[in-house]
C-alpha positions in Angstrom: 0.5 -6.3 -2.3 -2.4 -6.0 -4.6 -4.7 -4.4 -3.3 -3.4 -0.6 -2.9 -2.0 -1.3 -6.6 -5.9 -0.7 -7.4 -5.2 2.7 -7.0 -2.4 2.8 -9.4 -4.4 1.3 -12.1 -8.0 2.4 -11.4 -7.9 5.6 -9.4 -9.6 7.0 -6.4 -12.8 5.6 -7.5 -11.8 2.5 -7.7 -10.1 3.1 -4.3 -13.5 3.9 -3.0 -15.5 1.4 -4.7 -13.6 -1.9 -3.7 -13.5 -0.2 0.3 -17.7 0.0 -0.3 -17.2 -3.6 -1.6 -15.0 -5.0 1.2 -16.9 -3.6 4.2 -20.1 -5.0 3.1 -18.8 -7.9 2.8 -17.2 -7.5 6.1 -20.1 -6.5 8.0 -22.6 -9.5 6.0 -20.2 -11.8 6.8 -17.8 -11.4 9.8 -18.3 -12.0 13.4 -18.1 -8.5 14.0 -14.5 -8.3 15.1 -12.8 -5.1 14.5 -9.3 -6.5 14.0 -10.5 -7.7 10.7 -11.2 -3.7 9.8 -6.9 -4.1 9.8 -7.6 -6.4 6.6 -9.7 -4.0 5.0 -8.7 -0.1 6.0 -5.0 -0.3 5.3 -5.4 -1.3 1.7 -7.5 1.3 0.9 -5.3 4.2 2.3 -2.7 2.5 0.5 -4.6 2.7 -2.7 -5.1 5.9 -2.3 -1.6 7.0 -1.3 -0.9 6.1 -5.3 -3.9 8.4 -6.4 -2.8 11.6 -4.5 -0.1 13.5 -3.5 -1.9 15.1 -0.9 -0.5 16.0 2.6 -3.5 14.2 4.6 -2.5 11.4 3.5 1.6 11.4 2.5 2.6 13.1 5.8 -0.6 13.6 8.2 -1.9 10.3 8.2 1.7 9.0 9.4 2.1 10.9 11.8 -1.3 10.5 13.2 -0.7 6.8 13.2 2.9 6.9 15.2 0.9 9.3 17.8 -2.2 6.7 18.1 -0.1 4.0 18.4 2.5 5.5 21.1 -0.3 6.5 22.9 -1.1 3.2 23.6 0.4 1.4 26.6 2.0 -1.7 24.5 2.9 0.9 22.0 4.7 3.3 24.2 7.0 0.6 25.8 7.6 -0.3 22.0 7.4 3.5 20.3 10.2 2.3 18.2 8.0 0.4 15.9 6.3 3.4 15.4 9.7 4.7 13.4 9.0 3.1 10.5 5.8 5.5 9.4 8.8 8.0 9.1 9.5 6.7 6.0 6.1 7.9 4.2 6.8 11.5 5.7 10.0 11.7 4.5 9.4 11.0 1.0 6.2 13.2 1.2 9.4 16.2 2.0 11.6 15.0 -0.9 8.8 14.9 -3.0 10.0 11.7 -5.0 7.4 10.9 -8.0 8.1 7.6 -9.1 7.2 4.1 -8.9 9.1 2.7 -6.3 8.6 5.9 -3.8 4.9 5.2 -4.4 5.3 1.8 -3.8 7.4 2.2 -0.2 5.3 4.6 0.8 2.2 2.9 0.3 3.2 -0.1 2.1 4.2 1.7 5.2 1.1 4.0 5.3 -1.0 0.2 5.0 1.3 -0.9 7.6 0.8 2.1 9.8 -2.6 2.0 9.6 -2.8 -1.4 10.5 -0.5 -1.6 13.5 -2.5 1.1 14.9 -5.9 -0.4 14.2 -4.1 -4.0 15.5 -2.8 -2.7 18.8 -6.3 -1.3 19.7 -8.7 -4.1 19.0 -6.7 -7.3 19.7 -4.2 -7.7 23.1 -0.5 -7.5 22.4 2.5 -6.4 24.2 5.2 -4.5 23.6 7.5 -7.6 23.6 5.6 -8.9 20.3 5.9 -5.5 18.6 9.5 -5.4 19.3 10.3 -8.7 18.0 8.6 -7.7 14.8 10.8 -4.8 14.1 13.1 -7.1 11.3 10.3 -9.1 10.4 8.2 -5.6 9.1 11.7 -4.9 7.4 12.0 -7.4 5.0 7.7 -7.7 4.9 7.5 -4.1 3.4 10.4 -4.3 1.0 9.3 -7.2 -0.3 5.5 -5.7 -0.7 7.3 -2.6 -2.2 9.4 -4.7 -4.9 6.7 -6.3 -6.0 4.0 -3.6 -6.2 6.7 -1.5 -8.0 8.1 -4.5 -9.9 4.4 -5.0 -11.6 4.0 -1.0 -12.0 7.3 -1.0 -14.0 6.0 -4.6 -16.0 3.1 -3.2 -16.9 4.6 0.1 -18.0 7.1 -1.7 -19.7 4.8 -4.5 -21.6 1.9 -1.4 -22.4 4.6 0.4 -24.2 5.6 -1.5 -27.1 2.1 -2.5 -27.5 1.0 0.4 -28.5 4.2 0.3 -30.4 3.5 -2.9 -32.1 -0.1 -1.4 -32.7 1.3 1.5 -34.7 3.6 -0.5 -36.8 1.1 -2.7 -38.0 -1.3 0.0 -38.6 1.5 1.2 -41.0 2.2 -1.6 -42.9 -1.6 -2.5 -43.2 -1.2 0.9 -44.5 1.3 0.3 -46.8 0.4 -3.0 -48.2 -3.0 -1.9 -49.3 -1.5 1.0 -51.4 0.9 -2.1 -53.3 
């Protein structure tokens, strides 16, 4: 949940900078294993699904992911998963701008990439994909709420700061003309 909000709050170099950050650490400190890319490459597309509003990644990289991942022979007896990654694409047509469309479709484009990069490198069947179906449900709503729960808190609580900041600015104002 917090890692594609560092697009949100620090932008697409950010984005970049913490991917740099988390494959060298990866590759100086993994075994190697290519499932743990799933930890690392999904947050950064999802940090930088909140930077952009561009097609690659907002409707492309979707549908690339439900193609790569029914192309697979667990993922074609369970192409249903796959359904989910609809939801990005279809906010990417009704062209939503606001917190909690960034925030569901962020989660799913990190889960997309993910499942796909998960049903290539470690052995799974289409049974255990399936089964997953209500689990993803409730997963990526809850990621969602909260990613868009601390957008809106920290929208909400930078707001009256500035507020406060003014206020104070005028009475300091003010008192030193009395």
């Amino acid at each position: 949940m917090a890692i594609p909000l560092i697009g949100f709050f620090v932008g697409s170099l950010g984005s970049v900078a913490f991917l740099l950050a988390r494959l060298s650490s990866w590759y100086l400190f993994s075994s190697g294993s290519l499932h743990l890319l799933s930890f690392v490459i999904p947050g950064f597309c999802a940090s930088l699904y909140w930077t952009t509003k561009h097609s690659l990644l907002r409707f492309w990289l979707p549908l690339s992911c439900m193609a790569a991942f029914i192309a697979h022979p667990a993922g074609r007896d369970a192409f249903i998963y796959s359904f989910y990654w609809l939801i990005p694409v279809a906010l990417y047509f009704t062209n939503r701008q606001n917190i909690w469309a960034d925030a569901l479709g962020s989660t799913f484009v990190a889960h997309a990439v993910g499942s796909v990069i998960w049903i290539y490198t470690v052995p799974t069947t289409a049974a255990l994909w399936l089964s997953l179906l209500p689990v993803v449900a409730v997963e990526r709503l809850v990621c969602a709420a909260g990613m868009a729960g601390v957008c809106y808190a920290y929208l909400m609580a930078r707001t009256p700061v500035h507020a406060l900041i003014a206020r104070l600015k005028t009475a300091v104002q003010q008192y030193k003309h009395v």
